[in-house]
C-alpha positions as CSV (number, residue, x, y, z in Angstrom):
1,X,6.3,4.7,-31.3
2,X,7.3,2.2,-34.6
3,X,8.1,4.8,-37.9
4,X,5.7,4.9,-40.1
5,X,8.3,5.9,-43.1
6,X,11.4,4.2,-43.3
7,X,14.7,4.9,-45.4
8,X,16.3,2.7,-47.8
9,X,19.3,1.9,-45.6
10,X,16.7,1.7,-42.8
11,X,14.2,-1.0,-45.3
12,X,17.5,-2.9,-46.5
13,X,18.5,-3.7,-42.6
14,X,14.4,-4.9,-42.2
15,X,14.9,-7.0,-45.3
16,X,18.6,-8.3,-44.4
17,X,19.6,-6.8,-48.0
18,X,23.0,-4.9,-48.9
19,X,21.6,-1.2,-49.2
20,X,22.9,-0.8,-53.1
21,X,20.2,-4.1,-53.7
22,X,17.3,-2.1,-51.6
23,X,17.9,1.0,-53.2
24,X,17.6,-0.9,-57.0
25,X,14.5,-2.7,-55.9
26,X,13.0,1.3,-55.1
27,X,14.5,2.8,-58.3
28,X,12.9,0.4,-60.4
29,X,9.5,0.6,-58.4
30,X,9.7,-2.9,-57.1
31,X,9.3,-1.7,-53.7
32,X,7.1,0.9,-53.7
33,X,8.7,4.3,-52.6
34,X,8.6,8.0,-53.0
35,X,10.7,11.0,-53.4
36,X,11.0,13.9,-50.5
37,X,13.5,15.8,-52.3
38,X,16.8,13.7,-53.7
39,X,15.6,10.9,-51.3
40,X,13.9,7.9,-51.3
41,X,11.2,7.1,-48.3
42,X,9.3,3.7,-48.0
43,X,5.7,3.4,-45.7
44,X,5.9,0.7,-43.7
45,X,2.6,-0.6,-44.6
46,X,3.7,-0.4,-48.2
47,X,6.3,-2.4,-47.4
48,X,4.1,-5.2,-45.5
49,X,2.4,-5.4,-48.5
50,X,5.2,-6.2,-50.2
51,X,6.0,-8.7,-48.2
52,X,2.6,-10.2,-48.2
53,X,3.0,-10.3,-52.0
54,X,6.3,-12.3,-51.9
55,X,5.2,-14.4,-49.6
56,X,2.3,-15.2,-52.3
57,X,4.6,-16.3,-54.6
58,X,3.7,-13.3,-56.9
59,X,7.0,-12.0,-58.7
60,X,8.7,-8.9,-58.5
């Protein structure tokens, strides 16, 4: 079964970005992301829809 939520270290390998870079890009809301305690989780299909939105050409 594919996870649903992802961590940032797990979203920066998906993305081929350094984890420091991902975990910006979530602190600053570009990639959208939520709390469960200290840290950071990502949905997948959030993420897609990121993707979908880069892929656009709209700007993050």
């Amino acid at each position: 079964m594919e996870k649903e939520i992802m961590t940032v270290s797990q979203v920066a390998e998906y993305l081929q970005l350094s984890e420091m870079s991902t975990y910006k890009l979530v602190q600053e809301g570009k990639i959208p992301a939520f709390k469960i305690g200290r840290h950071w989780r990502v949905k997948k299909e959030d993420l897609s829809e990121f993707i979908e939105k880069l892929k656009k050409g709209e700007r993050i």
